[in-house]
C-alpha positions as CSV (number, residue, x, y, z in Angstrom):
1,X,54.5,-42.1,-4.8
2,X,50.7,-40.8,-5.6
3,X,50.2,-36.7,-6.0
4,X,48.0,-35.1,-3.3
5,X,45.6,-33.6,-4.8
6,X,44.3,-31.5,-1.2
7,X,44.2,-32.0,2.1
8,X,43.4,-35.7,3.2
9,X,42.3,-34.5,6.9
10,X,38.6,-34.1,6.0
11,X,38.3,-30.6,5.3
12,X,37.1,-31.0,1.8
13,X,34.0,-32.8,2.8
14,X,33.3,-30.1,5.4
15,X,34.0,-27.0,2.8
16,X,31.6,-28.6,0.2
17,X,28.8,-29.1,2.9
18,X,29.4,-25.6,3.3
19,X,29.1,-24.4,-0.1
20,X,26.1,-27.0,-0.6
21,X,24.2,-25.0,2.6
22,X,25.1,-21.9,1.3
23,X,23.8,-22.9,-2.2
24,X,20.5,-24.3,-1.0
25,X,20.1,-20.3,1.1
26,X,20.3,-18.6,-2.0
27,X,17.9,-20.8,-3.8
28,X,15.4,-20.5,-1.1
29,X,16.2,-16.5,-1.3
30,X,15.7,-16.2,-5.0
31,X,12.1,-18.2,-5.2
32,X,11.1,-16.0,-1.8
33,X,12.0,-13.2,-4.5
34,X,10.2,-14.6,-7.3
35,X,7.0,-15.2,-5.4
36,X,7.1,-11.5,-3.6
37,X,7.5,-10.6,-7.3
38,X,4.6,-13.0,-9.2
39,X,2.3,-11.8,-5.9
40,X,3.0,-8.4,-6.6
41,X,2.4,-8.4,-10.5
42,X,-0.9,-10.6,-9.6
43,X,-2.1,-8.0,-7.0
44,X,-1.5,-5.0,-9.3
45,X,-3.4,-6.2,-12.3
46,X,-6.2,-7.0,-10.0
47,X,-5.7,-3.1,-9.0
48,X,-5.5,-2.0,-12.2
49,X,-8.8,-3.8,-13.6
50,X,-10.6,-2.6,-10.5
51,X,-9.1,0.9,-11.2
52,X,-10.8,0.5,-14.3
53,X,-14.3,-0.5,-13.6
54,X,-14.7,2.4,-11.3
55,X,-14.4,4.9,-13.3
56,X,-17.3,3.7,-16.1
57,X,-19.9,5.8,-15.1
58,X,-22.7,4.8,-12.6
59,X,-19.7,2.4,-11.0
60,X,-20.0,1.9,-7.1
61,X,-16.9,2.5,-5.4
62,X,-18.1,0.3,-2.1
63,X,-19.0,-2.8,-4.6
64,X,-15.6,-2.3,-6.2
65,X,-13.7,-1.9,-3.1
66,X,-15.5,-5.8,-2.1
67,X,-14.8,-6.7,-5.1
68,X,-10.8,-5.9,-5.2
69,X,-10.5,-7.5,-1.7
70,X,-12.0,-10.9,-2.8
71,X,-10.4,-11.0,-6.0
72,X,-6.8,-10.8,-4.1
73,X,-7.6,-13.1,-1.4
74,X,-8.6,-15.8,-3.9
75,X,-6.1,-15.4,-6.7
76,X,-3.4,-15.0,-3.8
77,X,-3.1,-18.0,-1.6
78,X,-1.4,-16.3,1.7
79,X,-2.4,-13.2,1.5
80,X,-4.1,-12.0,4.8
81,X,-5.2,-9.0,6.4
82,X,-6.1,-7.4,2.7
83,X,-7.9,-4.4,2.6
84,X,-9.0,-2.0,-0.2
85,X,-10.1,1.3,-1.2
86,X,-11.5,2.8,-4.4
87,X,-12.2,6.2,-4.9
88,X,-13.4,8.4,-7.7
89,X,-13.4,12.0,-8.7
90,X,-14.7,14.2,-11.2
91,X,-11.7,13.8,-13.1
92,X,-9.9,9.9,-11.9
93,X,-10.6,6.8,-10.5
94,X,-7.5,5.4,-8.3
95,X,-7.6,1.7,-6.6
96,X,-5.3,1.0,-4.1
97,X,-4.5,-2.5,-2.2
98,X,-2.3,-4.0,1.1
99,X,-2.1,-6.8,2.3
100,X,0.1,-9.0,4.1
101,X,1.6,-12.0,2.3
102,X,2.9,-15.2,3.3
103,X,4.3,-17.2,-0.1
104,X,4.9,-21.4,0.0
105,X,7.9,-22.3,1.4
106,X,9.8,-21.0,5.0
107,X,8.8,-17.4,6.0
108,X,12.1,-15.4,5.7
109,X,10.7,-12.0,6.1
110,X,7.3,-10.8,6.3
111,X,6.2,-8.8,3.5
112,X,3.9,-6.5,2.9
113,X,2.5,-5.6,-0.5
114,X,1.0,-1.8,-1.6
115,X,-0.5,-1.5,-4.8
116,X,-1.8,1.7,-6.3
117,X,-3.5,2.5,-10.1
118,X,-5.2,5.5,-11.3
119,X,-7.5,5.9,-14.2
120,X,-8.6,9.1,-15.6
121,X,-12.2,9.1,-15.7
122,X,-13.8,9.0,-19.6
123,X,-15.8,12.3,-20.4
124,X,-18.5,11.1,-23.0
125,X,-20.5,14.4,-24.1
């Protein structure tokens, strides 16, 4: 007489079909999270350099703010609707960016990345 070593009726085959669905959701969750995260680090060093070119003196914050937008639409394939805005004070220069992004693979969620830097602006006497 042979040990059972489970069920015989099927149910095994069904249970790891489940587990495999289940497995293949969270690996489609965690890229989705690692290409929200690799957008977001892309879009805020774009920020940040932008940040930083506006507050040399003589910048031009309407030139920088084109600037910003093209650089994120181009090193971001997906992102849409991106706007930008640079301003600049006597005393800081602060870049900010949104947009909304679509990364490869289904669309779980919509997302919507906001970036924001500030630079204090250099004094030279």
């Amino acid at each position: 007489m042979s040990p059972r070593l489970g069920r015989q009726d099927g149910s095994a085959l069904v249970e790891g079909m489940a587990a495999m669905l289940v497995v293949f959701v969270l690996l489609v969750l965690i890229v989705q999270v690692a290409f929200v995260v690799v957008a977001h680090d892309v879009a805020a060093t774009a920020v940040a350099a932008a940040a930083r070119r506006a507050a040399r003196a003589g910048a031009d914050p309407a030139a920088a703010e084109d600037r910003l937008a093209a650089e994120i639409a181009s090193a971001l394939p997906g992102a849409e609707d991106v706007t930008a805005s640079v301003t600049v004070d006597t005393t800081s220069a602060e870049a900010v960016a949104w947009f909304s992004w679509r990364g490869p693979g289904p669309d779980v969620v919509p997302v919507r990345i906001v970036v924001r830097s500030r630079v204090r602006v250099a004094a030279f006497p």
